[in-house]
C-alpha positions in Angstrom: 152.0 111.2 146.8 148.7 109.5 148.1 148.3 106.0 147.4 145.4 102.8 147.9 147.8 100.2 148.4 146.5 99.2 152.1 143.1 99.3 150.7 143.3 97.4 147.8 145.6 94.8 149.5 142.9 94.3 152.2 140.0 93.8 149.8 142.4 90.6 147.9 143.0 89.3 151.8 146.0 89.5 151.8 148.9 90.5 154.4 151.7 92.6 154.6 154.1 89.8 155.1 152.3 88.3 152.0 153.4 90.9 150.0 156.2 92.2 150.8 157.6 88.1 149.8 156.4 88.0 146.4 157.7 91.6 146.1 160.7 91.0 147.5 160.6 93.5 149.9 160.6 94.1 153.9 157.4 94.1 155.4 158.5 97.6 156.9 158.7 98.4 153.4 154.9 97.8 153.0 153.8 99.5 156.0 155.8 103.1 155.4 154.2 102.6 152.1 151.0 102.4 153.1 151.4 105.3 155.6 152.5 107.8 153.0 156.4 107.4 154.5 158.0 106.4 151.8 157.3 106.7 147.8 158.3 103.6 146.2 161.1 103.4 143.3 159.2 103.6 139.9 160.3 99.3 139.3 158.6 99.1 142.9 155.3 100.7 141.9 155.6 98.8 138.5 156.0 95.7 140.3 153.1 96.6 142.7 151.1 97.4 139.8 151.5 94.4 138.0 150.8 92.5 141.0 147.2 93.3 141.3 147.0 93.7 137.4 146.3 97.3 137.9 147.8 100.6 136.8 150.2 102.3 138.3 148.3 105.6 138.5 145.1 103.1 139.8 147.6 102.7 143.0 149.2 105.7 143.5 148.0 109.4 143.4 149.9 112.4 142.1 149.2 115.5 143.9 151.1 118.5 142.9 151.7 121.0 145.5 149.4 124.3 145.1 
């Protein structure tokens, strides 16, 4: 699963320490997410989500294997 979450935090300035707090999350958490390491729990992407008052599917990309 792809996903725009660097990209989208960037453009609201904010940081990775920034979010992972109101998440509630390590700021570990945020980077492997960002890097594709780690897919995030579906109350984690709902979190995110609501965060930027986006979709979950604005955030993160499906891709099924070919």
């Amino acid at each position: 699963m792809k996903n725009r979450l660097e990209e989208i935090r960037k453009q609201q300035g904010i940081t990775q320490e920034e979010l992972a707090s109101v998440l509630e999350v390590s700021r570990q958490t945020i980077g492997s997410l960002e890097n594709g390491r780690y897919n995030p729990s579906i109350l984690l992407a709902f979190k995110i989500a609501r965060y930027f008052g986006m979709k979950i599917e604005d955030i993160f990309i499906y891709e099924e294997d070919q």
